[in-house]
C-alpha positions in Angstrom: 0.0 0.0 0.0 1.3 3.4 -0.9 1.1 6.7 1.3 -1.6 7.9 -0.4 -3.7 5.3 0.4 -3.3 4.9 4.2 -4.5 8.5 3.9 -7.7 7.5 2.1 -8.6 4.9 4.4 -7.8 7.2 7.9 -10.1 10.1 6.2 -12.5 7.4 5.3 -12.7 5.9 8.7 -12.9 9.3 10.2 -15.9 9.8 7.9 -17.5 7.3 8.6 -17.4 7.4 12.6 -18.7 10.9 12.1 -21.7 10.2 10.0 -22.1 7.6 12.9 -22.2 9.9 15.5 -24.4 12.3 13.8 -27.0 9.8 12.6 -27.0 8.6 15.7 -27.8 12.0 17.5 -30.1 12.7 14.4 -32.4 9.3 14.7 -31.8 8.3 18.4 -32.2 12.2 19.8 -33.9 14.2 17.1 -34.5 16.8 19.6 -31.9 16.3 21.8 -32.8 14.5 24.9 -36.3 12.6 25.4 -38.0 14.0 28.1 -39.1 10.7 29.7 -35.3 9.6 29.7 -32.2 11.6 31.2 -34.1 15.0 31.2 -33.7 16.8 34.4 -36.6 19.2 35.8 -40.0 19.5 36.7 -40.7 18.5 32.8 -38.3 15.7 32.9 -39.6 15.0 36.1 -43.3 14.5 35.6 -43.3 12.5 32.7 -40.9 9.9 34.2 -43.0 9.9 37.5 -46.6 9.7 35.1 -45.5 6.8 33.0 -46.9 8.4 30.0 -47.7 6.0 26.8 -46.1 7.5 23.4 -49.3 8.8 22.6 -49.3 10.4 25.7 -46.1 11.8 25.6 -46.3 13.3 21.8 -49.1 15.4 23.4 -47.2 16.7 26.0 -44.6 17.7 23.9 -46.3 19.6 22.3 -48.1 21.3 25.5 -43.9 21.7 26.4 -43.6 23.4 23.4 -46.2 25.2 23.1 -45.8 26.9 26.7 -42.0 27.3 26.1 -42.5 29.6 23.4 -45.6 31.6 25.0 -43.1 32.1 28.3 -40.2 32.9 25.7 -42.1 36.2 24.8 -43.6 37.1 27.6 -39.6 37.1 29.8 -38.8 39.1 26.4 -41.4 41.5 27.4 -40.9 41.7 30.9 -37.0 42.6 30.7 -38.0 45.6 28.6 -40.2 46.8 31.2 -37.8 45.8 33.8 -35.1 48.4 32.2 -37.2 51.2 31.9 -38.0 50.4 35.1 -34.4 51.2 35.7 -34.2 54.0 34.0 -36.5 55.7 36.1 -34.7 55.4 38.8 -32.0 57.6 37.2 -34.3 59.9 35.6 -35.4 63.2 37.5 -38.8 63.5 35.9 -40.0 60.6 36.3 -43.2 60.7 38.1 -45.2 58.7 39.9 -47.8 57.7 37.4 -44.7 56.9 34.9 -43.6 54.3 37.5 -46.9 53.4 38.4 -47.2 52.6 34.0 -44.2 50.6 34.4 -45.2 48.6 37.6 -48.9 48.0 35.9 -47.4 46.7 32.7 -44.9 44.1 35.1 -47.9 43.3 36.8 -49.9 42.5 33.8 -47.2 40.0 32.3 -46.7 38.3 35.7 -50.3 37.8 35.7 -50.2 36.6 31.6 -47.0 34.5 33.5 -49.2 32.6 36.3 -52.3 32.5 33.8 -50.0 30.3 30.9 -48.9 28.0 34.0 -52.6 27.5 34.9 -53.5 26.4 31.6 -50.2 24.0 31.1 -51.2 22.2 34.1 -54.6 22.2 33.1 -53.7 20.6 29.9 -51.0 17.7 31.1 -54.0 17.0 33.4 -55.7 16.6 30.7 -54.2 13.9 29.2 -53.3 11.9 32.1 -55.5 8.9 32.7 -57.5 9.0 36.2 -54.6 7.2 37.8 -52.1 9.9 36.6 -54.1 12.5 37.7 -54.1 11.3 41.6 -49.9 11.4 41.0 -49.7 14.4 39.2 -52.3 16.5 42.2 -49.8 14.8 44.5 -46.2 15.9 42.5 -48.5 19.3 42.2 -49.4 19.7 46.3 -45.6 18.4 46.8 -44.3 21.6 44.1 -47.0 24.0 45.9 -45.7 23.2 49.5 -42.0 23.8 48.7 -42.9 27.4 46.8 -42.2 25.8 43.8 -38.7 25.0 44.1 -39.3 21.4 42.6 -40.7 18.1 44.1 -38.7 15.1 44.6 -39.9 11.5 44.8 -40.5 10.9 48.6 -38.0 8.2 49.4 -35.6 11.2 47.9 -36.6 13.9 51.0 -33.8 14.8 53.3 -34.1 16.7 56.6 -37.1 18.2 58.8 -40.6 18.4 57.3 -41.2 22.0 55.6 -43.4 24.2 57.6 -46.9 25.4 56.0 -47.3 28.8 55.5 
């Protein structure tokens, strides 16, 4: 075999392990991770705890989906109110009612905020069978109790019992 090649078959090879690779990531994980497998979070989370079916699951994809982008322009909107927000605060004219604009129009998108969540819960609930509805109220009550900082599984809890409010 000449120089030339050994060259052809290394470039090959390398070829070939990286059209391996990316196949792989292209068929196995078309959108990166699956949700019901390896994904951390409360999405992650709640379809590994609910046992969804495939059918199932393509639906609440598509809820995931769906609510990511509605709460992807609504934190755009919010950080624009947020810095003129901060702009007042260096600005010697501003008045009271243009603060009082500012707050309103915060206060508005944090209700739009709490209003999408609502409905997203509403909606996995929807497509849970009568079984997964009993463990997602319980995951839900679990998330409520903490403030929202997450449930875990209770075989996971560690330390004293968090007070009620």
């Amino acid at each position: 075999m000449n120089k030339k090649n050994i060259l052809l078959y290394i470039l090959l090879a390398f070829l070939v392990v990286v059209n391996g690779f990316f196949l792989y990531n292209y068929l196995v994980h078309p959108k990166g991770k699956d949700i019901r497998r390896g994904s951390n979070g409360p999405n992650g989370f709640i379809a590994k705890e609910l046992h969804f079916s495939d059918k199932q699951m393509m639906k609440f994809e598509e809820i995931n989906n769906r609510h990511h982008e509605e709460m992807q322009s609504l934190s755009g909107n919010t950080m624009q109110f947020r810095d003129e927000l901060f702009n007042l605060v260096f600005n010697e004219n501003a008045t009271e009612s243009d603060i009082d604009s500012v707050m309103n129009s915060i206060a508005e998108l944090d209700m739009k905020r709490e209003k999408l969540k609502f409905y997203y819960l509403r909606d996995i609930r929807n497509i849970c069978n009568q079984e997964q509805k009993k463990q997602l109220k319980e995951i839900l009550k679990d998330v409520f109790k903490r403030g929202g900082k997450g449930a875990r599984p209770p075989k996971e809890r560690h330390g004293p019992p968090i007070p009620r409010p």
